[in-house]
C-alpha positions as CSV (number, residue, x, y, z in Angstrom):
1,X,119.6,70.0,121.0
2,X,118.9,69.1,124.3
3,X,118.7,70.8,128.1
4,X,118.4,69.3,131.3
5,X,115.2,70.1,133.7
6,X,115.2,68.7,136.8
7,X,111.6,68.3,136.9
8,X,111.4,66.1,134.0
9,X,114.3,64.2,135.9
10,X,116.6,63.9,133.5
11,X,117.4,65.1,129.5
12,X,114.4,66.6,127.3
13,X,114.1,67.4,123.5
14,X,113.3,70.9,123.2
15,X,114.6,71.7,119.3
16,X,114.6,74.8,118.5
17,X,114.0,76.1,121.8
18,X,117.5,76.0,123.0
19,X,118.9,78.0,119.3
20,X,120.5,81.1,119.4
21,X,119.1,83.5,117.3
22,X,122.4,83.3,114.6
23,X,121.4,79.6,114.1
24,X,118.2,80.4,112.4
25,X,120.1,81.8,109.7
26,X,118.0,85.0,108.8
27,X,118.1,88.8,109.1
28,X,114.8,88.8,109.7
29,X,115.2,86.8,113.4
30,X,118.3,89.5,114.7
31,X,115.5,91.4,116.9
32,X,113.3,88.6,117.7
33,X,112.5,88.5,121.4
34,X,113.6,85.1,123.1
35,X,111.6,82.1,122.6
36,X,111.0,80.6,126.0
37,X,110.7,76.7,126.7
38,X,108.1,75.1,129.0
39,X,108.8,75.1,132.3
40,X,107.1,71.5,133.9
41,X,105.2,72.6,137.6
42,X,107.2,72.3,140.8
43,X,104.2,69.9,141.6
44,X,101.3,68.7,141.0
45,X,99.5,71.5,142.8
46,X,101.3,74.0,141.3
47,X,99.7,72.9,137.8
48,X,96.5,74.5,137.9
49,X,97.3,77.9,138.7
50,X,100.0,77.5,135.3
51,X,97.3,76.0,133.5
52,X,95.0,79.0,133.4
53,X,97.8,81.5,133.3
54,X,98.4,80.0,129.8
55,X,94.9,79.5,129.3
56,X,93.8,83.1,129.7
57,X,97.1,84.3,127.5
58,X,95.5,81.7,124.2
59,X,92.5,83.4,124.7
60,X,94.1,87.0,124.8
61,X,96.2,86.0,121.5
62,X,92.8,84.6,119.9
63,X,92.1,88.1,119.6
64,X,88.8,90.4,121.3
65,X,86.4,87.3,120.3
66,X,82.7,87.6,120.0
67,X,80.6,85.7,123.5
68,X,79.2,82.8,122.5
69,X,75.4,82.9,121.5
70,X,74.0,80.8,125.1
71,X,71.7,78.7,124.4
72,X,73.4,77.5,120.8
73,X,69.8,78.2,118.0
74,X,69.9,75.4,115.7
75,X,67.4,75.1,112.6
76,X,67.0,71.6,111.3
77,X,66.9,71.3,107.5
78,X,66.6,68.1,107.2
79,X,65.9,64.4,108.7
80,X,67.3,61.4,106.6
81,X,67.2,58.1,107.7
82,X,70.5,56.1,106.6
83,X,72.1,52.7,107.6
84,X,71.8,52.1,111.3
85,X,71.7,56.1,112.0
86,X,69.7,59.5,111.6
87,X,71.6,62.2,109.7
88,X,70.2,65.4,110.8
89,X,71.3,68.7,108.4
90,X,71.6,71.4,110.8
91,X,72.0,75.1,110.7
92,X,73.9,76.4,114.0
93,X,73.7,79.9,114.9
94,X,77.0,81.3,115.8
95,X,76.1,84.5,116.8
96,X,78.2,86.6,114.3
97,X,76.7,86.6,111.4
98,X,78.2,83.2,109.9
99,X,75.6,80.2,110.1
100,X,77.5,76.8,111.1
101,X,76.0,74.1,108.7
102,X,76.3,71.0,110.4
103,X,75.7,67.3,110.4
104,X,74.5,65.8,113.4
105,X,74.1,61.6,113.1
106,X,72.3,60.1,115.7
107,X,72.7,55.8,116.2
108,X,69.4,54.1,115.7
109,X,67.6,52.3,119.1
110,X,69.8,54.6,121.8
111,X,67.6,54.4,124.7
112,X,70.1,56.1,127.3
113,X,72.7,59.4,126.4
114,X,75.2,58.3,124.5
115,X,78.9,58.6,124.0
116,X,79.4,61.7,121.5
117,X,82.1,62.5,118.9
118,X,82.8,66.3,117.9
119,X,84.4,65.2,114.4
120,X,87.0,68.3,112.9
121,X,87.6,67.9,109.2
122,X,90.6,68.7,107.5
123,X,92.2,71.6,105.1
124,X,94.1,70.3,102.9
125,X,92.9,72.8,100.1
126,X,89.5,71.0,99.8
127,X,87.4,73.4,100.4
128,X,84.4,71.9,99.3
129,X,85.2,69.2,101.8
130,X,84.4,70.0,105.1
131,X,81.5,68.5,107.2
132,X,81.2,66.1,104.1
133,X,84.4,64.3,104.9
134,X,82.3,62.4,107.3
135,X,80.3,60.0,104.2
136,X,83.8,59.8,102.5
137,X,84.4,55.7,101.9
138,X,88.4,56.5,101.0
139,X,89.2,58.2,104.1
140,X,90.5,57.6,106.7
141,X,90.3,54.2,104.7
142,X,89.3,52.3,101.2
143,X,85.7,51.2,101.8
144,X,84.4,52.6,105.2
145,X,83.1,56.2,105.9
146,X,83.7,57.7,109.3
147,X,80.0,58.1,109.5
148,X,79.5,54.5,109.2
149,X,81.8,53.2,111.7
150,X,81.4,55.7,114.6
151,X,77.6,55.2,114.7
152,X,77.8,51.4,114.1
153,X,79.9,51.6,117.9
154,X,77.0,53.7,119.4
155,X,78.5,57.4,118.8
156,X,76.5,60.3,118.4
157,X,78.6,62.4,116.2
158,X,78.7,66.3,115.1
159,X,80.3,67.6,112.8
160,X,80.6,71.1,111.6
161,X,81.6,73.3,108.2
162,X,84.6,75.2,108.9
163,X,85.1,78.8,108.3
164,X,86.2,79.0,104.7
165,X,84.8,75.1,104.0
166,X,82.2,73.3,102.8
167,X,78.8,75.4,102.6
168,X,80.8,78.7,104.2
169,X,83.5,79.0,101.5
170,X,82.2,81.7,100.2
171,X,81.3,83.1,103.8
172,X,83.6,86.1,103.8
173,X,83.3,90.4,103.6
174,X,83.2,89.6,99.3
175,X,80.5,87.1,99.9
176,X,79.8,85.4,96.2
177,X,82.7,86.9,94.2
178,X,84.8,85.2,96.4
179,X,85.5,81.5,97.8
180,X,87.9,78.8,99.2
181,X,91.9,80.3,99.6
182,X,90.4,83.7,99.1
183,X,87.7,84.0,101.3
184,X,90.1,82.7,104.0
185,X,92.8,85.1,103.1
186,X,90.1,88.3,102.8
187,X,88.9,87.0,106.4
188,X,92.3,87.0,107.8
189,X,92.8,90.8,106.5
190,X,89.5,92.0,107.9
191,X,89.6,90.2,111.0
192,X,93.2,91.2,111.9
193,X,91.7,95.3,111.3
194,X,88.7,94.2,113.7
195,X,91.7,92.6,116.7
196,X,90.8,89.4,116.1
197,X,92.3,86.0,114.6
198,X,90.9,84.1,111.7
199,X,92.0,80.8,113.8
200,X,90.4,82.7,116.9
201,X,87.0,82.8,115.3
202,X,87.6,78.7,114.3
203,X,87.9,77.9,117.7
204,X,85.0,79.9,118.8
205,X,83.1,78.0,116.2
206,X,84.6,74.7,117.0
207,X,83.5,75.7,120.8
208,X,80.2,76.6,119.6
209,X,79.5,73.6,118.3
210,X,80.8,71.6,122.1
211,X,78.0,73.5,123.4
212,X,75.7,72.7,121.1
213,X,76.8,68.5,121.3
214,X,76.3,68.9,125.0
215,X,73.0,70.3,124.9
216,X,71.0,67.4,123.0
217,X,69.9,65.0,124.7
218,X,70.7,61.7,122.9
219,X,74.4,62.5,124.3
220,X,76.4,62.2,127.5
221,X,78.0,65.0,128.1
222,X,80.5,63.3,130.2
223,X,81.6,61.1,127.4
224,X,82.6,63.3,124.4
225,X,85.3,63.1,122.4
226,X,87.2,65.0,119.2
227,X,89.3,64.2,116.9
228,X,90.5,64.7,113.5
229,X,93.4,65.0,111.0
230,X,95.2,68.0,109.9
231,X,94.0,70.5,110.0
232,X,91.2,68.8,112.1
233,X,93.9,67.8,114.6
234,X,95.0,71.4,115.3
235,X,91.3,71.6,116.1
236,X,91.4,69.1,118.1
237,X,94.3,69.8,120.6
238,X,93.7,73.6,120.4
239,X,89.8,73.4,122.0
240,X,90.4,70.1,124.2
241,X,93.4,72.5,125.3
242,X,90.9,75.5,126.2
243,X,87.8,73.4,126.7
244,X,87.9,70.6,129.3
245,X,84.4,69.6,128.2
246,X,86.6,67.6,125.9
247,X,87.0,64.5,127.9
248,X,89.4,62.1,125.3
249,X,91.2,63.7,122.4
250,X,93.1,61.9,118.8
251,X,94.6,64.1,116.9
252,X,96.2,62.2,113.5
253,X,99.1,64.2,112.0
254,X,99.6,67.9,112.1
255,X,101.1,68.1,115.6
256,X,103.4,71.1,115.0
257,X,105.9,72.7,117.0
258,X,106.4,76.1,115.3
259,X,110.1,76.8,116.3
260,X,110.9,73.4,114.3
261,X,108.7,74.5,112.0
262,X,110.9,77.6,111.5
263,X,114.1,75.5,111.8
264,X,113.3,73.4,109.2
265,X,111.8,76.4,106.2
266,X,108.1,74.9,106.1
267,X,106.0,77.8,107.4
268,X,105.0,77.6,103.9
269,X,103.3,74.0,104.8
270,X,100.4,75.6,106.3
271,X,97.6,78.0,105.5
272,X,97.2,81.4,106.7
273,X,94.3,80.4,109.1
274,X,97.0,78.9,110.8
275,X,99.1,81.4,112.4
276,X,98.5,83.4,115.7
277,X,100.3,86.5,116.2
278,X,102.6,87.1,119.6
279,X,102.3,83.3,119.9
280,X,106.2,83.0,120.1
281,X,106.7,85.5,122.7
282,X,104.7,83.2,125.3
283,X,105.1,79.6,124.7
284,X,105.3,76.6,122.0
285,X,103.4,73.9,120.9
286,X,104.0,71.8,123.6
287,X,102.9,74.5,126.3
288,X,99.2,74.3,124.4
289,X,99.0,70.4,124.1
290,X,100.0,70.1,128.2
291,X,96.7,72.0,129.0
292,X,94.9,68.6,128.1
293,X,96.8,66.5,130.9
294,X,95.6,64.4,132.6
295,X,92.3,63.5,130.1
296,X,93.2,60.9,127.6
297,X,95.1,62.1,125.0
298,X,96.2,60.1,121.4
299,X,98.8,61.3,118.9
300,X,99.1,59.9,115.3
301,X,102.2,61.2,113.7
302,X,104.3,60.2,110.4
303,X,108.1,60.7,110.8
304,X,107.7,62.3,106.9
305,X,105.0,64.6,107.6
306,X,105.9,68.0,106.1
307,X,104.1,69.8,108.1
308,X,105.3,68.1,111.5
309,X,108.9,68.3,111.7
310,X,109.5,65.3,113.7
311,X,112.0,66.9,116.0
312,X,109.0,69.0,117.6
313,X,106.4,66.5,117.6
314,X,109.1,64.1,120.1
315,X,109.2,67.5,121.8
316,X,105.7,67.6,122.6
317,X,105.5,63.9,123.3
318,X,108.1,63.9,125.9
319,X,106.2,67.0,127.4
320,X,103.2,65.2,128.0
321,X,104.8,62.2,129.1
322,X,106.1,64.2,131.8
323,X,102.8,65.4,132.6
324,X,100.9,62.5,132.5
325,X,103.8,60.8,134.8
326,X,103.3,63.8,137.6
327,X,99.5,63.5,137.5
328,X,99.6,59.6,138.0
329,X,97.9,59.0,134.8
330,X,100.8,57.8,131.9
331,X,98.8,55.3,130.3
332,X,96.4,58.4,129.4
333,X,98.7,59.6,126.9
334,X,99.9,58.3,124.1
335,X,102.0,59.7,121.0
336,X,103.2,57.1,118.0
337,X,105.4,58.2,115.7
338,X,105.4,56.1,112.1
339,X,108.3,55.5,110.8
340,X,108.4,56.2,106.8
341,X,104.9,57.7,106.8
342,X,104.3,61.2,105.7
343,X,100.8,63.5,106.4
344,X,98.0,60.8,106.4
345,X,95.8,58.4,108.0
346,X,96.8,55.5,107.5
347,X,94.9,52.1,108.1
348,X,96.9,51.7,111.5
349,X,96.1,55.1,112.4
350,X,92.5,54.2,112.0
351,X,92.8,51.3,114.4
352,X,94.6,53.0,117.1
353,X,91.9,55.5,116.9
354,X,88.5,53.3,117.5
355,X,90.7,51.6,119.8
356,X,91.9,54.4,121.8
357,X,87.6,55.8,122.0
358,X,86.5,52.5,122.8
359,X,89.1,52.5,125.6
360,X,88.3,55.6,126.9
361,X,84.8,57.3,125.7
């Protein structure tokens, strides 16, 4: 469906937006309060005050959120000297009682900060993935690791376990006797009884570890990028969104707009982490991703991704188009949508990406 807003001078996808509340074909949706659409600023200097009038309502939905722990306490494990860089196994402090383990790779012979890249891994049920997704030589492609080919272009780059993942999957109120799916669904419970979010505490964490990439001092803080697939790209949009320390942003797959999410039966496509209460009764997707304008901003989107109804993600492109165009800066964004691909990186994906940091970072 479409509607017409004079602002964005001329016809814009907005999906589900624009249903009525029969369409959606459930009981369940007869006393749902309406969903509204975007509304693009008057102006340019109208922006700023809308920005953080949304702003301040994510962080009200996030939940009552722990401060962050200022400065960040970090205890190094270990040094290890590998091909052309320095891993460094960290320990970060997030100041509630759930250590960050981290990898930090430093590029051999900087001699000036460097560009930096706050790397967000993915879900996919993998939870003994997380900050080791970074050595992995089959993803994003056969043969080269992430690690390898960000440090061999001069990034410093970070990269954190996410609640639930890696060295914190069993990092929840059963400790031991639980890990993976149900530490994150015990979480969810007990945080939801405390006011908080499970994806509200991620964020925090993800934000931790920004302040902790801008404190050392082999990086420019100026020049620091994230990025990531999945569930790494919901990572990625959400604290570039609320963090404008992000300063260029690629987010591969996973760009969701939950109304066409609804529309299309695949709420079932992500995990429980996922899902922010009241968020309907404010704003969609699109109204999140806007708050990066005008820093440069790359999406990476399969036409077949499951949990991306395509619909949505055109959506949100056209709503940063429209952005972009009013700050001056269209060439900043950019959103590619692959035909026959479904949720993955693919090797073209990979390309757009170094090429999109080296443009920008």
């Amino acid at each position: 469906m479409r509607y017409r807003n004079p602002s964005l001078g001329g016809l814009a996808l907005v999906g589900a937006a624009a249903w009525g509340q029969a369409d959606l074909g459930s009981p369940y949706f007869g006393g749902a309060p309406p969903r509204p659409a975007f509304v693009m600023p008057e102006s340019l200097g109208a922006w700023p005050q809308q920005r953080e009038g949304i702003r301040s309502t994510l962080w009200a939905l996030l939940g009552d959120l722990p401060p962050r722990p200022a400065p960040v306490r970090a205890e190094l494990v270990s040094r290890e000297r590998r091909a052309g860089y320095v891993l460094e196994k960290l320990v970060l402090d997030n100041g509630a009682g759930a250590p960050m383990p981290a990898y930090l790779l430093v590029p051999e012979g900087l001699t000036t900060p460097a560009p930096a890249v706050l790397y967000h891994h993915y879900h996919g049920g993998q939870y003994d993935n997380g900050k080791e997704e970074l050595s992995k030589t089959d993803h994003p492609v056969p043969g080269a690791s992430p690690a390898e080919a960000f440090t061999r272009r001069g990034y410093v780059v970070l990269c954190i376990d996410a609640l639930c993942f890696g060295e914190r999957r069993r990092q929840g109120p059963a400790g031991a006797r639980e890990e993976g799916a149900a530490t994150e669904l015990s979480l969810f419970k007990m945080l939801a009884w405390q006011g908080r979010t499970l994806w509200g505490m991620m964020v925090r964490d993800d934000q931790i570890a920004l302040d902790y990439l801008c404190s050392r001092p082999e990086v420019d803080p100026g020049r620091i990028a994230a990025l990531g697939m999945s569930m790494g790209s919901t990572r990625t949009w959400w604290l570039a969104a609320l963090d404008e320390r992000v300063k260029v942003s690629v987010c591969v797959a996973c760009l969701t707009r939950y109304q066409d999410l609804i529309h299309e039966g695949l709420l079932s496509a992500h995990g429980i982490y996922y899902y922010v209460p009241n968020m309907l009764r404010h704003f969609d997707t699109e109204a999140v991703v806007a708050l990066i304008a005008p820093r440069p901003l790359l999406t990476l989107t399969g036409d077949q991704d499951s949990g991306s109804p395509v619909e949505g993600v055109r959506t949100i492109s056209a709503t940063c188009e429209a952005l972009y165009r009013l700050h001056g800066a269209p060439e900043q964004f950019r959103g590619i949508v692959y035909p026959g691909v479904g949720h993955e990186w693919t090797e073209g994906m990979w390309s757009e990406t170094l090429a999109w940091l080296e443009r920008w970072l």
